[in-house]
PABADREN-865540 format. One record per residue (C-alpha): residue number from 0; residue in three letters; x, y, z. Coordinates in nm, 3 decimals, always signed. Layout:
N
<NUM,ALA,<X,Y,Z>>
...
REM end
This chain:
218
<0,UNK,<-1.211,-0.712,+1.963>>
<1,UNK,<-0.967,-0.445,+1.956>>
<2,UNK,<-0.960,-0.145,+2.248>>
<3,UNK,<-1.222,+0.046,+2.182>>
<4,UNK,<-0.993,+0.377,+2.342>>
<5,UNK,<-0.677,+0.255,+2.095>>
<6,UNK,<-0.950,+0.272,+1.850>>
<7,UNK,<-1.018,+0.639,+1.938>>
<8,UNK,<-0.726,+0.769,+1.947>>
<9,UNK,<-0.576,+0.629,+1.617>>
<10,UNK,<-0.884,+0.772,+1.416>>
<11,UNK,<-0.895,+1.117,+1.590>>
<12,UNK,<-0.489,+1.179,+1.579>>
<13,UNK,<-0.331,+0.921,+1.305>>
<14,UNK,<-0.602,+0.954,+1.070>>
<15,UNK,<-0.500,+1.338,+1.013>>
<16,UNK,<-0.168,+1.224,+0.902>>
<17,UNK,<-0.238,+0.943,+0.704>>
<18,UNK,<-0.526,+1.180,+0.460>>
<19,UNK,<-0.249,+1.383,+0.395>>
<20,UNK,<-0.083,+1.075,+0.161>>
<21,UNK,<-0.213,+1.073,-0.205>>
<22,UNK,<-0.522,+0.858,-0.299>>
<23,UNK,<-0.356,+0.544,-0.300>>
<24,UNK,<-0.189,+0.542,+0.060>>
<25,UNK,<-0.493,+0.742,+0.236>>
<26,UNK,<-0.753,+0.656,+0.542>>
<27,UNK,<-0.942,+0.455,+0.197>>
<28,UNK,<-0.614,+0.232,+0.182>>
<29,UNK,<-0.559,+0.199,+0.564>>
<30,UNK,<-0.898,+0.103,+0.615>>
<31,UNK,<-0.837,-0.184,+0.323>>
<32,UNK,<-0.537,-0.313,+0.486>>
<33,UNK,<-0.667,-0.331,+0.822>>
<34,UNK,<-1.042,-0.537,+0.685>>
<35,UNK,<-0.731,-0.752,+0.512>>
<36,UNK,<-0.538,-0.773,+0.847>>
<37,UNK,<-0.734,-0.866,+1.084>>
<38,UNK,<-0.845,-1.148,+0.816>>
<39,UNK,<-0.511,-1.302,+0.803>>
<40,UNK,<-0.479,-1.246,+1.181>>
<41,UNK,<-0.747,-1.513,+1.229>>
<42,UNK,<-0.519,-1.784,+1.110>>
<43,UNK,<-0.266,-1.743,+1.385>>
<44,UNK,<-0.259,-1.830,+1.738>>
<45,UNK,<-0.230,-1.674,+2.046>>
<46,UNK,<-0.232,-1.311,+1.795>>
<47,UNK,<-0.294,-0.942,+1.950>>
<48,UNK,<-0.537,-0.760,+1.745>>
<49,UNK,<-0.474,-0.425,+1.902>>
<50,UNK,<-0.098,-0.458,+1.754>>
<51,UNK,<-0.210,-0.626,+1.468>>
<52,UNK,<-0.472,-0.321,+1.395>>
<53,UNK,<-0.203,-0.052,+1.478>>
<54,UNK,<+0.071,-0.170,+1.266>>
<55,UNK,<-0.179,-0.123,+1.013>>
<56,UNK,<-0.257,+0.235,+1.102>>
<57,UNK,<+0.068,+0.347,+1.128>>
<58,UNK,<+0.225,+0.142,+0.821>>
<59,UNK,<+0.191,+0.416,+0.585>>
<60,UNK,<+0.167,+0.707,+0.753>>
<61,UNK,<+0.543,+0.871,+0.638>>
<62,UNK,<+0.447,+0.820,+0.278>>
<63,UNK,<+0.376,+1.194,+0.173>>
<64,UNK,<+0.712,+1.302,+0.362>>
<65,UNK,<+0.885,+1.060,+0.156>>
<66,UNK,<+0.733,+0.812,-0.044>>
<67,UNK,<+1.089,+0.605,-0.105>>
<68,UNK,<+1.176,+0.555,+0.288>>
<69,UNK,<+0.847,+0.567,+0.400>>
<70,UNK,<+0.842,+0.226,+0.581>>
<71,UNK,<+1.127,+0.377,+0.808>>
<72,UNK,<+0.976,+0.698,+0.902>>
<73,UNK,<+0.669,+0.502,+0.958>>
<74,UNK,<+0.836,+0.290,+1.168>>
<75,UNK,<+1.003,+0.592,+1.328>>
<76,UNK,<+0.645,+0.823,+1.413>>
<77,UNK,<+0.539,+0.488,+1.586>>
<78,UNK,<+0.805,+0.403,+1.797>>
<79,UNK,<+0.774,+0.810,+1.894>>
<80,UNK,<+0.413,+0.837,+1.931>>
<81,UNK,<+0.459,+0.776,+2.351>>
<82,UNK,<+0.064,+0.779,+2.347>>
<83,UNK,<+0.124,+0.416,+2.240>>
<84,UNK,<+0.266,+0.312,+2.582>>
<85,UNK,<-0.103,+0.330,+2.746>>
<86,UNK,<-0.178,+0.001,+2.534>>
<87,UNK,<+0.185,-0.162,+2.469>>
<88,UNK,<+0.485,-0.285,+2.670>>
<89,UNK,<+0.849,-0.200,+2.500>>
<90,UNK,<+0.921,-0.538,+2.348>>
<91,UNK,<+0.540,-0.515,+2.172>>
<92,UNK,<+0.605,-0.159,+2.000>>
<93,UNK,<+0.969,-0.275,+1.875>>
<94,UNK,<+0.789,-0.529,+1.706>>
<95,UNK,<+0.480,-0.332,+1.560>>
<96,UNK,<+0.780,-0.075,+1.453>>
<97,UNK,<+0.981,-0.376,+1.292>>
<98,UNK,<+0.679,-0.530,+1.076>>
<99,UNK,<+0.628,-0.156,+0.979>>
<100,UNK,<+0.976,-0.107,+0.841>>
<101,UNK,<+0.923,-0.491,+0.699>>
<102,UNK,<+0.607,-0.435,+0.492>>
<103,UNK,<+0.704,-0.297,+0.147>>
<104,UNK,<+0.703,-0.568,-0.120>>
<105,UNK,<+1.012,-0.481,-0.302>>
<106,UNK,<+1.200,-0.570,+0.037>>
<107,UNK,<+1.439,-0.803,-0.017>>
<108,UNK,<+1.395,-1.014,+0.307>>
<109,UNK,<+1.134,-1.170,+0.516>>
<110,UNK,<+0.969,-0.974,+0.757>>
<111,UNK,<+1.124,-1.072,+1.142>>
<112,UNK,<+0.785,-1.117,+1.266>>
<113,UNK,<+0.429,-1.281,+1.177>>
<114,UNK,<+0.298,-0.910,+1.277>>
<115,UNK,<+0.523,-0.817,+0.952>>
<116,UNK,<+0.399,-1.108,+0.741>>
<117,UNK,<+0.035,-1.034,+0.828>>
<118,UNK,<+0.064,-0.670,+0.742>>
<119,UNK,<+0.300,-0.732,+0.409>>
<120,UNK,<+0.007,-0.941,+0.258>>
<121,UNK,<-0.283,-0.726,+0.391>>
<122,UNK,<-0.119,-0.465,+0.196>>
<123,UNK,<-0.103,-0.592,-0.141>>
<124,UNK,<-0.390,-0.464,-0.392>>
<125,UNK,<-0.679,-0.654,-0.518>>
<126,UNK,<-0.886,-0.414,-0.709>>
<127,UNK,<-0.825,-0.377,-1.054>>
<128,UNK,<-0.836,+0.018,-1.134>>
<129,UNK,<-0.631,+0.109,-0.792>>
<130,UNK,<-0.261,+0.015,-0.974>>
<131,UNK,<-0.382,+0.246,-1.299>>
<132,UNK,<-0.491,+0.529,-1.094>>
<133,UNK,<-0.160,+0.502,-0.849>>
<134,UNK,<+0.100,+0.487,-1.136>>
<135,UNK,<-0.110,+0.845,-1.278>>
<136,UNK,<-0.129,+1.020,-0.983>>
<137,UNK,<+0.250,+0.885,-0.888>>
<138,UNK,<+0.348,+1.056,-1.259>>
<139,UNK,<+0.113,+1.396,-1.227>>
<140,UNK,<+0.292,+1.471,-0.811>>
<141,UNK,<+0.673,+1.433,-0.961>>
<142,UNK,<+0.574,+1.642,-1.269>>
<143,UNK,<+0.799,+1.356,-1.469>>
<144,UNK,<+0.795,+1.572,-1.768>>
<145,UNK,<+0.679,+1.298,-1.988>>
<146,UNK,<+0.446,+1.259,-2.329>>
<147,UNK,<+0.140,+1.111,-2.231>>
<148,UNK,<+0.263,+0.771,-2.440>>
<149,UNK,<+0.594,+0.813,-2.229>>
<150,UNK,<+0.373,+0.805,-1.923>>
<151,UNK,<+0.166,+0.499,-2.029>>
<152,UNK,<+0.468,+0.290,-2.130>>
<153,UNK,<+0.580,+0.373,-1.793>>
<154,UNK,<+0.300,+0.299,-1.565>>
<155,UNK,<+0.288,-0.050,-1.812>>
<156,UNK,<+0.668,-0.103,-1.702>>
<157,UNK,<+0.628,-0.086,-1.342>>
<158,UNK,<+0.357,-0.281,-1.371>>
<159,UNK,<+0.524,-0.573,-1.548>>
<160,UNK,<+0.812,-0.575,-1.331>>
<161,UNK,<+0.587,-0.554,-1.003>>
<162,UNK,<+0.298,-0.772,-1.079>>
<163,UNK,<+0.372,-0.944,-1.406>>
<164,UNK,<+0.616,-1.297,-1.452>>
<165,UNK,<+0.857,-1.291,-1.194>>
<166,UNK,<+0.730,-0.965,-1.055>>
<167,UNK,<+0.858,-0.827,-0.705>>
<168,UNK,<+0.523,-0.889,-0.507>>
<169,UNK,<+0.418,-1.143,-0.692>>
<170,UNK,<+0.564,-1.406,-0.455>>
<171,UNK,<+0.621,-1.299,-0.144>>
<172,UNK,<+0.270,-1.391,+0.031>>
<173,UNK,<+0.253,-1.553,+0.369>>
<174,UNK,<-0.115,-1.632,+0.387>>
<175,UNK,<-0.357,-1.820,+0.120>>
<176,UNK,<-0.498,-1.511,-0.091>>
<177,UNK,<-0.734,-1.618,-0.362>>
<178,UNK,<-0.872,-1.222,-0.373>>
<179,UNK,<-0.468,-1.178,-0.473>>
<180,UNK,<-0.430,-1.437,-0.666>>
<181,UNK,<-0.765,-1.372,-0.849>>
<182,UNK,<-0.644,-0.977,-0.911>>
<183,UNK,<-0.324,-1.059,-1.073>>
<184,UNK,<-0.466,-1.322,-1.292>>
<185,UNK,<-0.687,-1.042,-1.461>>
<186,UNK,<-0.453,-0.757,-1.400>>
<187,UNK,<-0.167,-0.971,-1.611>>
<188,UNK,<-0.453,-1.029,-1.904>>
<189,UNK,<-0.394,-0.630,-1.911>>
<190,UNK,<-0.040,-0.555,-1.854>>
<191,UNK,<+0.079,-0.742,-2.159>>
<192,UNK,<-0.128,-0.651,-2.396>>
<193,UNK,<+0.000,-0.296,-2.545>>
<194,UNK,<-0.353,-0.159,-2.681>>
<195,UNK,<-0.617,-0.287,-2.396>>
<196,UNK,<-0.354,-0.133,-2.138>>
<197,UNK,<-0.362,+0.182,-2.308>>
<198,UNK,<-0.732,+0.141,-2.369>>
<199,UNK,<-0.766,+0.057,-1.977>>
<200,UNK,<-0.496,+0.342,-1.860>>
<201,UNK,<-0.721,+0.636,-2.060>>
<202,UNK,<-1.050,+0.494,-1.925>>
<203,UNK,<-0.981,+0.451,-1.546>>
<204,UNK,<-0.817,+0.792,-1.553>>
<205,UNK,<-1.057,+0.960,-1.703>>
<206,UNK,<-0.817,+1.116,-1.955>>
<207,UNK,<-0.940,+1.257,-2.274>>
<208,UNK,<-0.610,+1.293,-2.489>>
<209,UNK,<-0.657,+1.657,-2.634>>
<210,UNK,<-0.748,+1.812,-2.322>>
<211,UNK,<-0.493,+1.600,-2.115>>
<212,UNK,<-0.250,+1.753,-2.410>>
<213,UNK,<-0.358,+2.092,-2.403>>
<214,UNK,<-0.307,+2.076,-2.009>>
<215,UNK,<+0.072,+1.935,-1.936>>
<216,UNK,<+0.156,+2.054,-2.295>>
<217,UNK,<+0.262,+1.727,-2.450>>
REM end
């Protein structure tokens, strides 16, 4: 069971932060990665679920100051918040901090901790529409300045090169996944295929080409 007053204070004070990230990194997402968490958490000894539920409150919570470093600044508003210190010794908040700044997938080494590995696979997606909708509203926020074909080519490229052969979070998973495993089986039946992802991209955005044209003007 996790504290029910750690509980409290995360959703009246972190939550406020964490709704001010775009769709794909808001209290919707946390609340995903946390149901995910605490699943993989049940596979390991001796585990605390209050740090275990934190890291996962906190592991996004920089991303609409800067989306690129926001595992650091993360990291950083954690090892800050001194409200923490009610529920966590020193040694336990340098570790929440260091699976925070460990989570991202395109990290090139291990997380230091299971607390890191737990919250690094928690955090991968498993529904289908979320990656379509993310690479859009990713796009549409940096005003890219790109042709709505230039945009879909785009969103396909990341894509490929994050989920498809060889992809960056394809194989870094720490715990048995078959919700994972499951999405990028049908998610790669997309990504390759030039019409159905185009078909798919339109659909799950809701875009109607004319009016998306007469709108950004391309």
């Amino acid at each position: 069971m996790i504290n029910n007053d750690l509980k409290k204070y995360l959703e009246e004070n972190i939550s406020i932060e964490n709704n001010k990230n775009d769709l794909g990194h808001n209290m919707e997402h946390i609340n995903y990665v946390i149901r995910r968490s605490l699943n993989f958490a049940k596979e390991v000894e001796d585990i605390n679920l209050d740090m275990v539920y934190t890291i996962a409150y906190y592991h996004d919570v920089a991303h609409h100051i800067d989306h690129k470093r926001h595992e650091v600044l993360s990291a950083e508003m954690l090892r800050n918040d001194k409200n923490l210190v009610k529920w966590f010794t020193e040694d336990e908040i340098k570790v929440m901090a260091e699976a925070i700044e460990d989570h991202r997938a395109s990290s090139d080494n291990e997380p230091r901790s299971v607390y890191g590995k737990i919250v690094s696979s928690a955090d991968r997606n498993t529904t289908l529409d979320e990656p379509f909708k993310r690479t859009y509203a990713y796009s549409l926020k940096h005003n890219l300045g790109l042709s709505l074909d230039e945009l879909i080519r785009e969103s396909q490229e990341h894509l490929q090169s994050k989920f498809g052969k060889n992809g960056y979070a394809v194989d870094k998973m720490y715990f048995k996944d078959l919700e994972y495993m499951k999405y990028l089986e049908n998610l790669n039946k997309i990504i390759y295929d030039d019409e159905l992802f185009r078909k798919e991209f339109l659909r799950i955005n809701k875009i109607k080409e004319k009016e998306w044209s007469k709108e950004y003007g391309k």
